[in-house]
C-alpha positions as a printed Julia matrix, in Angstrom:
115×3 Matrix{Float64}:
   2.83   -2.55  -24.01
   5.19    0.63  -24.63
   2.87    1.7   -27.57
  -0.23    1.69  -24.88
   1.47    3.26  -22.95
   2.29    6.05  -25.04
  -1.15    6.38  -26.68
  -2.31    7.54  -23.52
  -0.31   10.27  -22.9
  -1.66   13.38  -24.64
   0.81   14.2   -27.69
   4.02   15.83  -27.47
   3.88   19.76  -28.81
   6.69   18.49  -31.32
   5.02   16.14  -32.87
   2.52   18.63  -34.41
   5.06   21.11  -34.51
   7.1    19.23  -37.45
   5.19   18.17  -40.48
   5.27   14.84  -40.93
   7.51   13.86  -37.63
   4.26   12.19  -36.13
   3.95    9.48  -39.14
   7.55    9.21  -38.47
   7.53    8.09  -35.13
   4.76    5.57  -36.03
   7.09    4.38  -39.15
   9.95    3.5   -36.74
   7.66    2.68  -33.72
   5.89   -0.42  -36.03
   9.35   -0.76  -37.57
  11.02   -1.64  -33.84
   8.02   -3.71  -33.04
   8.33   -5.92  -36.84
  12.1    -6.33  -35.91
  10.87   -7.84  -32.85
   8.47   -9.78  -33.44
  10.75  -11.31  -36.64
  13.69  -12.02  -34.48
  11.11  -13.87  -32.07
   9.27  -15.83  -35.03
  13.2   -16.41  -36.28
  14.4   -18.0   -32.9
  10.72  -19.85  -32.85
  10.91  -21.73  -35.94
  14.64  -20.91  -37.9
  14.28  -20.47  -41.84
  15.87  -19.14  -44.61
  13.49  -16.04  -44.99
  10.41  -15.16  -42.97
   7.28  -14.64  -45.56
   6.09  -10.65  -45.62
   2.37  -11.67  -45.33
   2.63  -14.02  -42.3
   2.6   -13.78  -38.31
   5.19  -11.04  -37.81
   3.43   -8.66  -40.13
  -0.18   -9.92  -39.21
   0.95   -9.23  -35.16
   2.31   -5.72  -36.36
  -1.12   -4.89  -37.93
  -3.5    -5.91  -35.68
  -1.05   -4.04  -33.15
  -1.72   -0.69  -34.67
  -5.24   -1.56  -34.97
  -5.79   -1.86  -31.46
  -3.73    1.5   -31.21
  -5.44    3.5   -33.19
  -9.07    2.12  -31.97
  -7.91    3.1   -28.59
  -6.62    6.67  -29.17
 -10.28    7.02  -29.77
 -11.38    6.39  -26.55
  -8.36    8.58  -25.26
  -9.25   12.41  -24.22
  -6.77   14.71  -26.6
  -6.06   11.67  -28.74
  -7.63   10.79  -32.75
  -7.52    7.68  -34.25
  -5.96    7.96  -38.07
  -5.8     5.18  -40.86
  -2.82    7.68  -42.27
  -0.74    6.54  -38.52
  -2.23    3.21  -39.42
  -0.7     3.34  -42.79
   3.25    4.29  -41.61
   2.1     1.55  -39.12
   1.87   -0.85  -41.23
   4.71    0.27  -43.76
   6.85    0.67  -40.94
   6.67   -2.94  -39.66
   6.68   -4.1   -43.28
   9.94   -1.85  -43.86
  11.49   -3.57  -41.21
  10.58   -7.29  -41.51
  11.64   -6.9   -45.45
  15.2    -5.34  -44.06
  15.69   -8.17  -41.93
  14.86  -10.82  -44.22
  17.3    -9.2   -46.44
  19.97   -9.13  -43.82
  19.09  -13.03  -42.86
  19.51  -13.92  -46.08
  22.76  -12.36  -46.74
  24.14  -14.22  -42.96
  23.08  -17.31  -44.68
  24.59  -16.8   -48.11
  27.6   -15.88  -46.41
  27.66  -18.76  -43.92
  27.01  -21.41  -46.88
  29.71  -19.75  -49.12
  32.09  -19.94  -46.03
  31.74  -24.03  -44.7
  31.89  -24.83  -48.58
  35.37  -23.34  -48.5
């Protein structure tokens, strides 16, 4: 809802101001909302890794989808497949992070009831 929200605000002057701070914020936007949405899928259905290519990532993309489609219909706002892009990289960043991180709990947990 936060990302709606947002996307209809006109864009901050420092956004533009810095090159390349506005892909940024959409890299670590999408990367908050694919840490979310994995530790939600995680508490849902508990496995040893999450799949890239499955519901976290799939409700991360069709999240910035809807985003960008509506910053078209927003007065001072563009859609961009580039935002779309760190979108999607940023949400796939972060679910590939925590997978590694769940992974390594696991390992650890395993290696520590064996001793």
């Amino acid at each position: 809802m936060g990302l709606f929200v947002e996307s209809s605000q006109p864009s901050l002057p420092l956004l533009g101001a810095v090159e390349g701070l506005d892909k940024a914020a959409h890299f670590l936007a999408f990367g908050v909302l694919g840490l979310l949405v994995y530790g939600l899928s995680f508490t849902l259905t508990p496995k040893t890794a999450i799949p890239l290519f499955s519901m976290p990532l799939l409700i991360a993309i069709l999240s910035g989808i809807i985003e960008e489609s509506y910053q078209m219909f927003v007065p001072g706002r563009t859609a961009s497949l580039l935002d779309l892009l760190a979108d999607v990289c940023g949400a796939a960043c972060a679910i590939v992070l925590a997978n590694c991180i769940t992974f390594v709990i696991r390992v650890n947990k395993q290696t520590s009831a064996k001793r």
